[in-house]
Backbone as numpy.savetxt, mean C-alpha at the origin, in Angstrom:
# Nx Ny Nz CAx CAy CAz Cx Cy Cz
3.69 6.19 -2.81 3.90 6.31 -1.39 4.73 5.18 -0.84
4.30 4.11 -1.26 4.71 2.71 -0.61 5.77 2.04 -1.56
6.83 1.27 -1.47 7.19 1.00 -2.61 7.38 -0.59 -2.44
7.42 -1.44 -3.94 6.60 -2.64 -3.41 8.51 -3.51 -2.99
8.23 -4.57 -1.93 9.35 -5.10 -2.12 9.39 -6.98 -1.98
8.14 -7.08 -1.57 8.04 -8.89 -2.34 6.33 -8.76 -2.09
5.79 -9.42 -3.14 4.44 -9.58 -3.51 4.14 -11.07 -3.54
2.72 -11.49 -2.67 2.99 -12.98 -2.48 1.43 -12.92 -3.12
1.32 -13.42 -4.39 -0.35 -13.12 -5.01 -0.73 -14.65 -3.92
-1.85 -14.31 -4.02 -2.74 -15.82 -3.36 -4.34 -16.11 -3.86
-4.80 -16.78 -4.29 -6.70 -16.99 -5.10 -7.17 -17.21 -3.61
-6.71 -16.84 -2.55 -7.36 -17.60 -1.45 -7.32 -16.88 -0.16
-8.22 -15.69 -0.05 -7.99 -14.86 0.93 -9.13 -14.14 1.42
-9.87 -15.30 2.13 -11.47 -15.05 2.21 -11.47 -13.73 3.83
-10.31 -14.05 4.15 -10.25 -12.91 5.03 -10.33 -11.39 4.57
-9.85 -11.36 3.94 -10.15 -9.81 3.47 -11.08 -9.82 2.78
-11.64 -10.89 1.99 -13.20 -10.66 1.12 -13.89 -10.20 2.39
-13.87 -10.96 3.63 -14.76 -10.60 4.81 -15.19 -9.33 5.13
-13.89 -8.33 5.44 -13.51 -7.35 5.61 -14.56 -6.48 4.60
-14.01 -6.46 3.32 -14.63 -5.59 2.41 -16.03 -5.74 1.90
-16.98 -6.95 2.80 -17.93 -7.26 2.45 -19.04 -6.97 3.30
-18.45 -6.78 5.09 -19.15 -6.23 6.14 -19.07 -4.85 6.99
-17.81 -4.27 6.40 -17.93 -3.59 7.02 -17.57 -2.27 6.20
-17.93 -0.68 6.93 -17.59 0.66 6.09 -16.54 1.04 6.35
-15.53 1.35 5.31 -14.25 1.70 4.58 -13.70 2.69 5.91
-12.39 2.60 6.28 -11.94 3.51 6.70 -11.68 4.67 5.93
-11.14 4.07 4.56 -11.03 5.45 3.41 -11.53 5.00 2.38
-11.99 5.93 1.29 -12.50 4.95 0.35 -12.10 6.21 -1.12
-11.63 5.74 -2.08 -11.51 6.90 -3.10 -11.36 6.40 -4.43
-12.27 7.57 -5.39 -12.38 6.81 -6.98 -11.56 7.06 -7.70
-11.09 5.74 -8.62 -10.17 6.22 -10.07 -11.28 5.75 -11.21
-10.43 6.70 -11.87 -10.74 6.06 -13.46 -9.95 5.19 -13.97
-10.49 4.43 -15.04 -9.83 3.30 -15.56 -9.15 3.85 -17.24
-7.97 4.24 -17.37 -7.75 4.63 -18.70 -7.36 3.81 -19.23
-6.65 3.73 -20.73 -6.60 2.65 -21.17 -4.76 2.41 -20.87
-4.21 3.04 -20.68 -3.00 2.29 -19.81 -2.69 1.90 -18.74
-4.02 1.47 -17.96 -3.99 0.77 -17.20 -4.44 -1.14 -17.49
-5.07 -0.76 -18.92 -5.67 -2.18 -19.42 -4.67 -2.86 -20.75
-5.03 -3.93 -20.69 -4.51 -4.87 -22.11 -5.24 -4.36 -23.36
-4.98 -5.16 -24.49 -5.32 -5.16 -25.56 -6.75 -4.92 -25.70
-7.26 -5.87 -24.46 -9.04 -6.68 -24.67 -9.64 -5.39 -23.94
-8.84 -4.42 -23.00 -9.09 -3.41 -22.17 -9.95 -4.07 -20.62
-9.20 -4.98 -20.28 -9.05 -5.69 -19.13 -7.88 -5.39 -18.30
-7.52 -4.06 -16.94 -7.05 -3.47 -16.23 -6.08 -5.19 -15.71
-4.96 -4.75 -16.11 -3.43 -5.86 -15.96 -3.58 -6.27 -14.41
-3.19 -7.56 -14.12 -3.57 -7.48 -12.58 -2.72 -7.14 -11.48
-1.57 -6.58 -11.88 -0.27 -6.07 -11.79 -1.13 -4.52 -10.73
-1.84 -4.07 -11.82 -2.59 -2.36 -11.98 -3.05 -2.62 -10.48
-4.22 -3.79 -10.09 -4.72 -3.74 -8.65 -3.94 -3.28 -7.84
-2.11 -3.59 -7.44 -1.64 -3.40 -6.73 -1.38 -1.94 -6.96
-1.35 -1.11 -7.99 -1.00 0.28 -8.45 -2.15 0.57 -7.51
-3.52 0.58 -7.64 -4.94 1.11 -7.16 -4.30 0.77 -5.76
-4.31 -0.01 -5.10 -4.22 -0.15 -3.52 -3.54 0.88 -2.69
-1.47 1.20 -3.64 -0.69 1.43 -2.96 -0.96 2.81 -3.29
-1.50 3.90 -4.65 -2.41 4.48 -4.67 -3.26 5.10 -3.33
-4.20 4.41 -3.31 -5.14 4.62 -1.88 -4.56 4.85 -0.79
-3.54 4.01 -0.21 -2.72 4.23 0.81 -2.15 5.59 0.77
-1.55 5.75 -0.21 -0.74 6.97 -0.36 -1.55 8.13 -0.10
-3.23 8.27 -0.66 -4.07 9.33 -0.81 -4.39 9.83 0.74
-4.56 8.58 1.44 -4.86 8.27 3.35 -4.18 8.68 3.67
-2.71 8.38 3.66 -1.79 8.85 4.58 -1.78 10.46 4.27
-1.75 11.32 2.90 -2.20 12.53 2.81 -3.07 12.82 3.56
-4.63 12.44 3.62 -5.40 12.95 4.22 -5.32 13.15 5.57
-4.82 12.11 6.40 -4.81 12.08 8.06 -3.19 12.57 8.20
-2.57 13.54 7.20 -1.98 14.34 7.49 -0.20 13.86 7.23
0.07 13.22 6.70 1.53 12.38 6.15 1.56 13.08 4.97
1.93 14.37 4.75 2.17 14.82 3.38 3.91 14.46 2.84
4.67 13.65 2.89 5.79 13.36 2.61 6.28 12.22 2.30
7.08 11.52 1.27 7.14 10.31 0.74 8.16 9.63 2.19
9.20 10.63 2.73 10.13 10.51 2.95 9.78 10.59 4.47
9.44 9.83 5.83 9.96 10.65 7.15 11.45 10.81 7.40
11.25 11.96 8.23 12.75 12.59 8.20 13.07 12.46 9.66
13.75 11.92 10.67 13.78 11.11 12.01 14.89 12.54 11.89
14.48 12.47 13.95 14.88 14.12 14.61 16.63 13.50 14.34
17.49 12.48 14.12 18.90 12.69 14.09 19.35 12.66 12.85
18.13 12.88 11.84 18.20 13.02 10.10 18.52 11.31 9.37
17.99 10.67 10.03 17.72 9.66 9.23 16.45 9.29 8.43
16.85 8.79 7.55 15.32 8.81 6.80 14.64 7.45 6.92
13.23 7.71 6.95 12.65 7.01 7.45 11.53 6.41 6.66
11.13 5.49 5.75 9.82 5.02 4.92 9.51 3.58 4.85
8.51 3.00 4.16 7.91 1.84 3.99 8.41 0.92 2.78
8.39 -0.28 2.81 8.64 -1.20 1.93 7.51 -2.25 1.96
6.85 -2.70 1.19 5.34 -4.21 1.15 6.41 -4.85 1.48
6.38 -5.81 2.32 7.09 -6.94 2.86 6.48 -8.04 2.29
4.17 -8.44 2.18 3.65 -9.36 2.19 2.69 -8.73 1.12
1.96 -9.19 0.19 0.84 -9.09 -0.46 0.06 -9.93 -0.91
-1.37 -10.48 -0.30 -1.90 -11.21 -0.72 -3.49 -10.77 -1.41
-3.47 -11.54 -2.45 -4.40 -10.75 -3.42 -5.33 -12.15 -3.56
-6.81 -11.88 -3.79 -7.44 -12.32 -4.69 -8.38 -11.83 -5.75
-8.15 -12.09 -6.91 -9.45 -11.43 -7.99 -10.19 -12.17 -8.18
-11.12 -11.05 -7.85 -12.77 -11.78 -7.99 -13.61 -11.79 -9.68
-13.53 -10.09 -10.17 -13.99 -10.06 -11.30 -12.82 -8.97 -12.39
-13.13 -8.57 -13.67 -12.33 -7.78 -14.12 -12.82 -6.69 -14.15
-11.33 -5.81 -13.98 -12.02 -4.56 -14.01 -11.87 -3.94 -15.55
-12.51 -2.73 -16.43 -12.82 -3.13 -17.19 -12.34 -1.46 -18.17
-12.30 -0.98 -19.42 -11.58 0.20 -19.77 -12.98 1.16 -19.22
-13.07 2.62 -19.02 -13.73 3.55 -18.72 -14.67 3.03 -17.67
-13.81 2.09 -17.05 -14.76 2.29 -15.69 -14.59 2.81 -14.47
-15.23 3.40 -13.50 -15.34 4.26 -12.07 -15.32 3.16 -11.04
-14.16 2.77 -10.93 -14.01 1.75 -9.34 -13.94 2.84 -8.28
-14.19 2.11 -7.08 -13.72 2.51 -5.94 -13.17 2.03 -4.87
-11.53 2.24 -4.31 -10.36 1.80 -3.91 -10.73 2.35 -2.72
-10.68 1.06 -1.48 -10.84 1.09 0.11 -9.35 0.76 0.75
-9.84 1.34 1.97 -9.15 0.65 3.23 -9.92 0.30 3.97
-10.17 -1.03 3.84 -11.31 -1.63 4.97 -11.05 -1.67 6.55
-9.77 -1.66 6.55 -8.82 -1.85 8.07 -7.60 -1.85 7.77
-7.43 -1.51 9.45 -5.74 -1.64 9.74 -5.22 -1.81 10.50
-4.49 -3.00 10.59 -3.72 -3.20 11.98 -2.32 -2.75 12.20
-2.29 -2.01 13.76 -0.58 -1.83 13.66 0.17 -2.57 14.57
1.09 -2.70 13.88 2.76 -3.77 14.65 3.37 -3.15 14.55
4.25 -3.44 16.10 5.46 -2.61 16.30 6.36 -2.11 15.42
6.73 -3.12 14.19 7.38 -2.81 13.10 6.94 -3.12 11.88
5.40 -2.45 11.66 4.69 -3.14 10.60 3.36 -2.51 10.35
2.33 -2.32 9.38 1.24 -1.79 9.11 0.86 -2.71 8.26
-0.67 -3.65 8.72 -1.38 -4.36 8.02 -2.84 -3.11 7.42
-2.50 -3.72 5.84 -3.45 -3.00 5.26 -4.74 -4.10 4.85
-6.03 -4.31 5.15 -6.82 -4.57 4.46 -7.60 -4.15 3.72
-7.38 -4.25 1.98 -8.33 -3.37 0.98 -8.98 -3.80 0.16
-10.05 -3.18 -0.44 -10.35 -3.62 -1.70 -11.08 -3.17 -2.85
-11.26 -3.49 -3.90 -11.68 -2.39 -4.91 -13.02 -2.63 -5.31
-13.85 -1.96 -5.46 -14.91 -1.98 -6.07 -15.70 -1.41 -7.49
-17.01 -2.19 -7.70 -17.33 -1.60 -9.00 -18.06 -0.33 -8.65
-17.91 1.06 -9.11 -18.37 2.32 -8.78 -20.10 2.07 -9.60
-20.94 1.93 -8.56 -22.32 2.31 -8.81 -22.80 3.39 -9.78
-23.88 3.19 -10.77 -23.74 4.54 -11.62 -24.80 5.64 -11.19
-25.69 5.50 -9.98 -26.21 6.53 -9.27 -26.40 6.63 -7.73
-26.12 7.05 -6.95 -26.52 6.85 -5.41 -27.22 5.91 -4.78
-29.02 6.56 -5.38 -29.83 5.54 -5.12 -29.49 3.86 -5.10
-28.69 3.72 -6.13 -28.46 2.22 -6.67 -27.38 1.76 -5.76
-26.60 2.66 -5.59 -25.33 2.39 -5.06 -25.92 1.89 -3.07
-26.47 2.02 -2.56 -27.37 2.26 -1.51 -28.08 0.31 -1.50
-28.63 0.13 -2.26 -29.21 -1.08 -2.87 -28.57 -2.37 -2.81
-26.95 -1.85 -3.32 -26.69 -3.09 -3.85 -25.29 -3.58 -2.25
-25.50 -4.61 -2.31 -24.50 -5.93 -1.57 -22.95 -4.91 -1.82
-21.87 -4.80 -0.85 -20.61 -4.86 -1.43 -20.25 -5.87 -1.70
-20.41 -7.05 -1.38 -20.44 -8.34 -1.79 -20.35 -8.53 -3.58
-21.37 -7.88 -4.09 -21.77 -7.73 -5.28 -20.77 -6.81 -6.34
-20.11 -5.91 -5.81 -19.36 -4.95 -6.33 -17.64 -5.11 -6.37
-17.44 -6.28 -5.05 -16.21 -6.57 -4.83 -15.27 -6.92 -6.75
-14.30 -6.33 -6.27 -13.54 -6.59 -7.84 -12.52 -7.23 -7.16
-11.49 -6.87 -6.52 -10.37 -7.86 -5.79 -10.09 -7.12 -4.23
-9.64 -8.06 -3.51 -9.21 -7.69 -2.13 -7.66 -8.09 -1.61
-7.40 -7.57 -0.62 -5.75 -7.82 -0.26 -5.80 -7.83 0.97
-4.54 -8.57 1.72 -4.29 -7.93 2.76 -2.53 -7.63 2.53
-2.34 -6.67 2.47 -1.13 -5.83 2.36 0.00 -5.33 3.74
1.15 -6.06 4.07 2.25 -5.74 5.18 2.76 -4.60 4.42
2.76 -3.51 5.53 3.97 -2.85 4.83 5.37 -2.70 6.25
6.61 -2.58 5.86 7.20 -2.42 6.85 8.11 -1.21 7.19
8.50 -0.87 7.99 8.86 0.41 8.69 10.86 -0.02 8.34
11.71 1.03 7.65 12.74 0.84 7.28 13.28 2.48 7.18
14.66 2.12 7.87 15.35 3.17 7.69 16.58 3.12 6.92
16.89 4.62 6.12 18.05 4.41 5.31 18.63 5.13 6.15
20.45 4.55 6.32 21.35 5.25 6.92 21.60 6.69 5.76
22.10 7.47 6.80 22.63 8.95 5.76 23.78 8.58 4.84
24.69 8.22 5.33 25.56 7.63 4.47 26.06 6.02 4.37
26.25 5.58 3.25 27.00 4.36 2.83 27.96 4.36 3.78
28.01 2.55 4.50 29.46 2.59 5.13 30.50 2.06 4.14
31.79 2.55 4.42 32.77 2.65 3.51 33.63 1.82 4.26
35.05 1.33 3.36 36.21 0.37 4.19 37.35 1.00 3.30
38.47 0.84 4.85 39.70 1.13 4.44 40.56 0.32 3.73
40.31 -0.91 3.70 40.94 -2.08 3.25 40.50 -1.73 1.65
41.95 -1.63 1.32 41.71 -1.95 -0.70 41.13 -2.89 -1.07
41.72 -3.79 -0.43 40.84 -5.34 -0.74 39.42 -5.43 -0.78
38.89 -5.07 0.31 37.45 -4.74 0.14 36.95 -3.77 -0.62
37.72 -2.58 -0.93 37.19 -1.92 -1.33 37.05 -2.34 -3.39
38.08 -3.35 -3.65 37.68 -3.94 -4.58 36.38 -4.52 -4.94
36.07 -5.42 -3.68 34.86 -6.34 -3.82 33.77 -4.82 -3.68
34.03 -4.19 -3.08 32.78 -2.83 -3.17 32.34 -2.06 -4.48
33.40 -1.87 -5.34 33.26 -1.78 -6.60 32.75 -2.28 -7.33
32.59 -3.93 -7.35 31.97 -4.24 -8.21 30.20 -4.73 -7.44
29.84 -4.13 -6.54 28.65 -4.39 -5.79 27.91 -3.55 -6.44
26.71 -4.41 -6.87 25.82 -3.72 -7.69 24.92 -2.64 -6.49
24.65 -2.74 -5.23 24.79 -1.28 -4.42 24.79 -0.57 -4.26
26.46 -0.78 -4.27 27.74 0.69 -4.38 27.64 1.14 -5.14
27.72 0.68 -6.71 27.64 0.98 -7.89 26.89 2.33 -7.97
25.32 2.13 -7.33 23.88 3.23 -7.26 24.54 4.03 -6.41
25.77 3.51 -5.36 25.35 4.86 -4.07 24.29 4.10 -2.74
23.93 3.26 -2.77 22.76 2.75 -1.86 23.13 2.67 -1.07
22.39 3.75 -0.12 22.59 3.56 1.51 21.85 2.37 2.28
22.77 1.45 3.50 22.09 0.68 3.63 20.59 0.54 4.33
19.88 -0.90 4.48 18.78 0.07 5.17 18.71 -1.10 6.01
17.89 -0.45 7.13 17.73 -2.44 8.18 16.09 -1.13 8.56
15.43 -2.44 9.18 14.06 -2.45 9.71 13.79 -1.68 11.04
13.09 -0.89 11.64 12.66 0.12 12.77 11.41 -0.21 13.26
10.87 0.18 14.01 9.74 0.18 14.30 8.85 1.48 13.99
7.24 1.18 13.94 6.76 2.27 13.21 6.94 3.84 13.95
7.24 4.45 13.35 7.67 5.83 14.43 6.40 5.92 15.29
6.75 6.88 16.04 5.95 7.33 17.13 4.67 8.23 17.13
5.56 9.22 15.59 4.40 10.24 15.34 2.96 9.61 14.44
3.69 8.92 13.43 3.08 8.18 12.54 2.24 7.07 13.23
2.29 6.61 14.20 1.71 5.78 15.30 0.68 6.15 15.55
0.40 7.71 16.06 0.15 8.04 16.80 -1.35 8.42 15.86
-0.67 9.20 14.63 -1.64 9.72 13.60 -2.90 7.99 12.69
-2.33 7.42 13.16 -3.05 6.03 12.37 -4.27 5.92 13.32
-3.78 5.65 14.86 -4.48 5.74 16.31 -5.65 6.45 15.82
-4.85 7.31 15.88 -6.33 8.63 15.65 -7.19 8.56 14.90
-7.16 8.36 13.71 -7.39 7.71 11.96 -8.29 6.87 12.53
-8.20 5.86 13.22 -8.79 4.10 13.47 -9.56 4.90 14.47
-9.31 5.75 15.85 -10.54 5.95 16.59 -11.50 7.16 15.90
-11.05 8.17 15.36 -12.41 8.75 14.92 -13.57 8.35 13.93
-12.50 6.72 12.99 -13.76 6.64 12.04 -14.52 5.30 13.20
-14.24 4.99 14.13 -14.75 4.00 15.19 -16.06 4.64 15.40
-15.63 6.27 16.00 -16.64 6.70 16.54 -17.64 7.61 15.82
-17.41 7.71 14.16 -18.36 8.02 13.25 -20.00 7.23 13.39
């Protein structure tokens, strides 16, 4: 859904431990742990956490109704997300054939920006138990995750000048075709659908 574009790891981010320790998930959903998600020792790479997060996000924005990688803006520009910020801490490992479960503890929105707070947990192996125990206790790692609002133009701008159009040639870029992209604010509709998201699980 999200695609990553600078990752800032940090051991030190008691703010989102907070988050995932007091309060109930805006979304919450289980993976399995296969073994290409783990090393040798079958200890899940810590690389994978950020897979599980951006994952989750992606599953949310399905659910509260974003079925598309791509928004498509009414003058056909396209419209999606880039991680701007990621700050991580791991608490414990996660481990081969195990049942975590991947939150969104919160979310804040900026004009040109979506703060994600998440975090993963160890999946309880019966209800009853699961009921019992601390999230405190289950926490595996937490984040707080920027993502930012970016639009790609429809087309590459081009130059008449040979000269430039030399230096364009050899732009690794041009080369792909890459349309350029600069920063927007979060659309209106998508705004609107998060709003909604944040007040009905308020009033659960």
């Amino acid at each position: 859904m999200i695609s990553n574009h600078t990752n800032n790891d940090t051991s030190n981010n008691a703010s989102s431990d907070t988050v995932a320790s007091v309060t109930t998930p805006l979304f919450a959903t289980e993976y399995h742990i296969y073994i290409n998600h783990t090393d040798a020792g079958g200890i899940v790479y810590h690389a994978n956490h950020l897979v599980f997060f951006e994952n989750a996000r992606r599953d949310w924005f399905t659910k509260i109704g974003l079925n598309g990688y791509f928004l498509q803006a009414d003058n056909g520009q396209v419209q999606h997300f880039v991680v701007s910020q990621a700050e991580l801490n791991y608490r414990k490992a996660i481990l081969l054939d195990e049942i975590i479960e991947t939150r969104i503890d919160k979310v804040e929105l900026k004009p040109a920006s979506i703060i994600f707070y998440q975090s993963i947990h160890r999946k309880a192996k019966n209800a009853e138990l699961a009921v019992a125990i601390n999230p405190a206790d289950t926490l595996l790692s937490s984040a707080r995750i920027v993502i930012a609002c970016v639009q790609n133009q429809v087309q590459p701008e081009t130059s008449n000048s040979s000269h430039e159009s030399e230096k364009i040639v050899d732009s690794p870029a041009t080369m792909t075709n890459v349309a350029p992209i600069r920063p927007i604010r979060v659309p209106s509709k998508l705004h609107a659908m998060i709003t909604q998201a944040i007040a009905n699980h308020a009033n659960k």
